[in-house]
C-alpha positions in Angstrom: 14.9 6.7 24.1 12.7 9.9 23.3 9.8 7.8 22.1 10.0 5.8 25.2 9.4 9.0 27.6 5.8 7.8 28.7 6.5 4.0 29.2 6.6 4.0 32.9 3.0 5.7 33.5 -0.5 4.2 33.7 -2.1 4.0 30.0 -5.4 4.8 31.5 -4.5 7.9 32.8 -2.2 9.1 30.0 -5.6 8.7 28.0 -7.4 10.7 30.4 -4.3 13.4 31.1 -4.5 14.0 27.4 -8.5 14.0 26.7 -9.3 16.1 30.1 -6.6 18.8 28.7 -9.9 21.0 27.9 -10.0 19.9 24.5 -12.7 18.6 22.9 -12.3 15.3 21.1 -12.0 15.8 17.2 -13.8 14.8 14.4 -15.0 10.9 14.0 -12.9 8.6 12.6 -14.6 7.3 8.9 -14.6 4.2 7.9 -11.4 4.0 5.7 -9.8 5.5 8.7 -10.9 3.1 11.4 -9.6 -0.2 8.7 -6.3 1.6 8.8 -5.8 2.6 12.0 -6.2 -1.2 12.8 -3.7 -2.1 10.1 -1.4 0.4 11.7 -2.0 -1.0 15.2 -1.0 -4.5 14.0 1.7 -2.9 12.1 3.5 -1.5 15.3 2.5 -4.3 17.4 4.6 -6.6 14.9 7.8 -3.9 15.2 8.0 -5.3 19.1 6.9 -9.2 18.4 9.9 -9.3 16.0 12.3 -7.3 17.6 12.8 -4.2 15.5 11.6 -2.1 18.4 12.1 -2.5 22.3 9.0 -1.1 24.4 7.1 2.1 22.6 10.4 3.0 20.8 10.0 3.7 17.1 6.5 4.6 15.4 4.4 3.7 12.3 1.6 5.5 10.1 -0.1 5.8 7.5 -1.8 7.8 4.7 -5.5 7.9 4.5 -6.8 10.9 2.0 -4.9 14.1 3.5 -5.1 12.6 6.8 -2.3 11.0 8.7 -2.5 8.5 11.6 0.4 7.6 13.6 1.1 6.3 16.5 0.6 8.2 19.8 3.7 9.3 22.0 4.3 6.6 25.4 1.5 4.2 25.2 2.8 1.0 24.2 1.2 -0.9 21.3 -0.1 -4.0 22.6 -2.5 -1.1 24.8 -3.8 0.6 21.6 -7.6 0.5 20.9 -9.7 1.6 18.0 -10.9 4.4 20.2 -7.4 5.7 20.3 -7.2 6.5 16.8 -4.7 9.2 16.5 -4.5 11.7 13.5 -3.2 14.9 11.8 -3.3 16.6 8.6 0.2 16.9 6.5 0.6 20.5 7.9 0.5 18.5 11.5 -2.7 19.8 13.3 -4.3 17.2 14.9 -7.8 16.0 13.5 -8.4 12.4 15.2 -8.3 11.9 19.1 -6.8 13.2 21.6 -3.7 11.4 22.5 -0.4 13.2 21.5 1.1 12.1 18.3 4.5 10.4 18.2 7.6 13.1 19.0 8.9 11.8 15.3 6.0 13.8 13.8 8.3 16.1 11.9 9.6 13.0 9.9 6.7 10.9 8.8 5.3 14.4 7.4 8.6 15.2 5.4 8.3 11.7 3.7 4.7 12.4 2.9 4.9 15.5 2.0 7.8 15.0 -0.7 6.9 11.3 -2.0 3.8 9.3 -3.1 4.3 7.0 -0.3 1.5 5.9 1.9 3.2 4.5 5.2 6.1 4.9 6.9 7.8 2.8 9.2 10.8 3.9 11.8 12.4 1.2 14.3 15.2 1.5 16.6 16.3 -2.0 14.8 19.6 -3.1 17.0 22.3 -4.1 14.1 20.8 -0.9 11.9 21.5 1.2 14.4 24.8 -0.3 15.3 25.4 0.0 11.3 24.3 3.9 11.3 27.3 4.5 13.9 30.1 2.6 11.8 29.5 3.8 7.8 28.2 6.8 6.0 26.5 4.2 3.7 25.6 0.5 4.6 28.2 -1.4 2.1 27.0 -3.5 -0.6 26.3 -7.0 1.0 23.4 -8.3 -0.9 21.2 -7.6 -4.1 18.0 -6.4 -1.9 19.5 -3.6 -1.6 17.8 -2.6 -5.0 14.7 -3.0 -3.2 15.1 0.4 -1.6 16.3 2.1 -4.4 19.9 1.6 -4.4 22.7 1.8 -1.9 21.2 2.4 1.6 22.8 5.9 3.1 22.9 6.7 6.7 21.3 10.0 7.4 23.7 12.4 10.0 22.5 12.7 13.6 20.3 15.1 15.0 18.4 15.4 18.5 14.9 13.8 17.6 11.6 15.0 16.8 13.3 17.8 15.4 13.1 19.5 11.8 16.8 19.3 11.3 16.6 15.2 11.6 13.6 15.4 9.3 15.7 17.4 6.5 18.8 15.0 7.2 16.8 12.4 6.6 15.2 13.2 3.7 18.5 13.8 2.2 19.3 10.3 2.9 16.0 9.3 1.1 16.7 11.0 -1.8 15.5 8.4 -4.6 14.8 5.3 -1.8 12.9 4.0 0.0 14.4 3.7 3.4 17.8 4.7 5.3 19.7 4.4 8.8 19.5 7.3 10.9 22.9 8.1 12.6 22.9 6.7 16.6 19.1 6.0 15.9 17.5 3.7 13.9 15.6 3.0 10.4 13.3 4.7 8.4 11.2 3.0 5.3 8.4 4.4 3.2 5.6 2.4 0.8 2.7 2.4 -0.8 1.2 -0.1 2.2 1.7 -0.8 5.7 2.8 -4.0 4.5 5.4 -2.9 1.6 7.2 -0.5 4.4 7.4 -2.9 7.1 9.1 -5.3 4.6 11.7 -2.7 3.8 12.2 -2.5 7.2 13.0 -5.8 8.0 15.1 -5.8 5.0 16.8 -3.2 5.9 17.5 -5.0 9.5 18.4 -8.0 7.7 20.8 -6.7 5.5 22.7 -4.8 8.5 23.1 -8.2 10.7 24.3 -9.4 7.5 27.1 -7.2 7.0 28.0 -6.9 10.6 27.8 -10.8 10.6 30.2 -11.1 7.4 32.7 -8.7 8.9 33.1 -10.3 12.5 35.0 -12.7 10.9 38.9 -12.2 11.8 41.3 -12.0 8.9 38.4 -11.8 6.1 36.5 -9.7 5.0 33.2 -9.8 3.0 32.8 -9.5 -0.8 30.5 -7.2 -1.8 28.6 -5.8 -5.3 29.6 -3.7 -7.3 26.9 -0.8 -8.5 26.8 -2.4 -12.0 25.6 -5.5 -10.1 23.3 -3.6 -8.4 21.5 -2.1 -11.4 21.2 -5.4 -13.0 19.1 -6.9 -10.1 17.2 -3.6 -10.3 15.8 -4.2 -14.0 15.4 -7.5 -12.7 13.3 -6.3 -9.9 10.7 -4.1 -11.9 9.2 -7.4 -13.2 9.1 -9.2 -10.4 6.3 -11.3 -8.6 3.0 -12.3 -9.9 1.1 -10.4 -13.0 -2.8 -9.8 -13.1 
């Protein structure tokens, strides 16, 4: 897995390999960084505790201002510290620390740069990904599906990191919140840390569901139609508490 590269070596010295590089260390983090950077550290370290990731696989951040933080590449979460605080700006130069940003880079950008959203989350979520290699779109199994804008579409493969994935993917976003990448994983965006991760494990959810339904010999599952779907959609805009 290409965000998986630096597993194997020592965190310590990855820290030092990347800060003794001659580079000076950036800018301070402010304070409405550090509170994120924390959020986002607890964000990824969730991605492993319930699965959706496997090692340093998969990467999270989030949007502070015109700043960016994300994960760094090969140092696995549960090693992260608030002195690690990794950033960049939405052109992709970095302005916090000195660790190397994830290799998905070119992705979170293209979601920031073309929606309002202020986090991203992409796993390497097992059924998803088994999903992304069966369907050009995940079938309509359940109603949550309206939670990510409609009918989730699985984005076509390309090598990682790279900007053709980031244009495939954002083709797949078009007007949602989240899709499968092909032989990958998932991608969800919100306006919180919180918002995208649910997505996420939505997303997750709704794949083991389907794969679930249709394991079954001789049967196979019913699913919505997109009338259906738009209902639950009006129903969805008013939704959870007011005030």
């Amino acid at each position: 897995m290409a965000e998986q590269r630096g597993d194997e070596r020592d965190t310590g010295d990855a820290r030092e390999s990347e800060r003794g590089a001659g580079e000076a260390r950036r800018r301070s983090a402010r304070p409405e960084e550090a509170r994120a950077w924390e959020g986002l550290v607890t964000t990824a370290r969730r991605t492993v505790s319930d699965g959706l990731v496997v090692g340093t696989s998969g990467n999270v951040s989030v949007r502070v201002g015109d700043t960016v933080l994300v994960t760094p590449s090969g140092v696995p979460y549960d090693r992260l510290a608030p002195d690690d605080v990794t950033g960049v700006d939405l052109d992709g130069r970095q302005v916090l620390g000195t660790l190397v940003p994830t290799s998905e880079l070119p992705m979170h950008l293209a979601v920031y740069r073309t929606t309002g959203a202020l986090a991203v989350v992409h796993t390497h979520a097992v059924h998803a990904t088994a999903v992304s290699t069966l369907v050009n779109e995940l079938p309509l199994i359940h109603y949550m599906a309206a939670a990510l804008g409609g009918p989730v579409r699985v984005a076509p493969y390309a090598t990682y990191g790279t900007d053709e994935l980031a244009e495939n993917m954002l083709r797949a976003l078009a007007d949602r919140s989240g899709c499968l990448l092909r032989n990958h994983g998932t991608i969800a965006h919100g306006a919180t840390l919180a918002q995208a991760y649910d997505r996420t494990a939505q997303l997750e959810w709704m794949c083991r569901l389907w794969l679930t339904a249709s394991s079954v010999p001789g049967l196979a599952p019913s699913l919505l139609s997109r009338e259906q779907l738009t209902e639950v959609e009006e129903r969805l805009r008013g939704y959870g508490q007011r005030g």
